[in-house]
C-alpha positions in Angstrom: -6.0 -21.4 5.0 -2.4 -21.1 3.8 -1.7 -21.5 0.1 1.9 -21.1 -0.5 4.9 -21.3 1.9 8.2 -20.4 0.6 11.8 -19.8 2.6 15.2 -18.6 1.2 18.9 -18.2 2.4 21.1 -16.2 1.0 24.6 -15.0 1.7 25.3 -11.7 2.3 28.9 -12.0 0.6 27.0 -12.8 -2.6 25.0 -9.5 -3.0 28.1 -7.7 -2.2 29.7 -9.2 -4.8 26.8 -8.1 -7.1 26.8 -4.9 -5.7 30.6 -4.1 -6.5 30.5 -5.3 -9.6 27.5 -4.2 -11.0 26.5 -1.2 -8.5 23.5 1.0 -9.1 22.2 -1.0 -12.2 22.4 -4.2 -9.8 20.6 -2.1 -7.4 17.6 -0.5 -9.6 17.2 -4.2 -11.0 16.4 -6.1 -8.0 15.2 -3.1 -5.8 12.4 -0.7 -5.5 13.7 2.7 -5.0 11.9 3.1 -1.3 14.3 -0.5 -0.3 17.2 0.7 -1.9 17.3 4.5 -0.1 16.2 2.4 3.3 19.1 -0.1 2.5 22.0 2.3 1.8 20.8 4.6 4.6 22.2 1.7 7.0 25.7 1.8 8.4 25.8 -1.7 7.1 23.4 -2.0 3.9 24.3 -5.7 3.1 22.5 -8.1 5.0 19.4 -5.3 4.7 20.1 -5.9 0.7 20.6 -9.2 1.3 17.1 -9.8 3.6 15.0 -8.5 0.7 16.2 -10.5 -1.6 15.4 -13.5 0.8 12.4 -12.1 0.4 11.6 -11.3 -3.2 13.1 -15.6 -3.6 10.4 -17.0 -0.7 7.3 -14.9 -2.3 8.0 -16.5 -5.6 9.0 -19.8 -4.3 5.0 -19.7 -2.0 3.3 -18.6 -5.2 4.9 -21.8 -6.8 6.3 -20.5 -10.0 8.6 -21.7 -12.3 11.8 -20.7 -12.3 12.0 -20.1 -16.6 8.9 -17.7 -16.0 11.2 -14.0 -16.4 9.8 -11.9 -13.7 10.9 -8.8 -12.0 12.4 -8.6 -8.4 10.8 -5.3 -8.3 7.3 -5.9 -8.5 7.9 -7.7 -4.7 9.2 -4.7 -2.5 9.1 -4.3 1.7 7.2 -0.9 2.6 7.7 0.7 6.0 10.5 2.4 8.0 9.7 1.5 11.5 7.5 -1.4 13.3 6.0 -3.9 10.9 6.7 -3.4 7.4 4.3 -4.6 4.5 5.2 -6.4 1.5 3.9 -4.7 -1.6 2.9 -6.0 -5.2 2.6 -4.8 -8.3 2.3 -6.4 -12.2 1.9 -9.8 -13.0 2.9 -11.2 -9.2 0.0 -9.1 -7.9 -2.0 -10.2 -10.5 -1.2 -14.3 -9.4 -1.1 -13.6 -6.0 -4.9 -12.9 -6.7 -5.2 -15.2 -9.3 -4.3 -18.4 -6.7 -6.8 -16.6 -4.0 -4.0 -15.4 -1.8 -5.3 -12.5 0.5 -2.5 -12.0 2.9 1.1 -12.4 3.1 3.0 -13.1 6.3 6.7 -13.1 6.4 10.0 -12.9 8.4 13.2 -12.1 7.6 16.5 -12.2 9.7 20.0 -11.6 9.0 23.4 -12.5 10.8 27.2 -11.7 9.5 26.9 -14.0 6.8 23.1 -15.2 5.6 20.2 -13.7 5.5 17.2 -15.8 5.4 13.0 -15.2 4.7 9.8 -17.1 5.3 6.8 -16.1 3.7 3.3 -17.7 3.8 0.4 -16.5 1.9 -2.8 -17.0 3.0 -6.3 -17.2 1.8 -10.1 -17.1 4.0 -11.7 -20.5 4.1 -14.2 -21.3 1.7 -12.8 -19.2 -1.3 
């Protein structure tokens, strides 16, 4: 049974921008370290950046929080070098992913020059 669905776009140009300006600080802030040395080990990190963020947005956006809640961008990271990647939790998203019954996450990102964009659905068994 799903229980949250969330989707983001984002463009690439703005977490460029970010990343110029503000550069490793922008990066520790939003980024596990195992994302950021996958990221920046790309020829082109950007839309790699920019797809995790998509992510971190959607995950929030499925669990249904408000947007004044402060939360960290860290506590959301994508696991994995090669084949199908995980999405790991940790802090108080893990703890209301479990709180609103979720079991699994599904998601998708994809990227092109400009946007990159993420679906994630979280799901729970029937009958809990």
């Amino acid at each position: 049974m799903i229980v949250g669905i969330g989707t983001d776009i984002c463009e690439n140009e703005r977490i460029r921008s970010l990343w110029q300006i503000y550069g490793q600080r922008f990066l520790e802030r939003i980024f596990h370290e195992e994302e950021i040395h996958y990221c920046l080990a790309k020829k082109n990190p950007v839309p790699h950046l920019s797809g995790r963020f998509a992510v971190k947005e959607a995950f929030i956006k499925a669990l249904g929080l408000s947007r004044t809640l402060h939360l960290s961008y860290r506590e959301i990271y994508l696991s994995g070098r090669q084949g199908r990647k995980e999405l790991r939790l940790s802090g108080i998203l893990q703890e209301i992913f479990h709180d609103i019954g979720a079991q699994r996450v599904h998601f998708s990102i994809s990227h092109t020059r400009h946007y990159s964009t993420a679906v994630v659905i979280l799901e729970k068994d029937h009958g809990l």
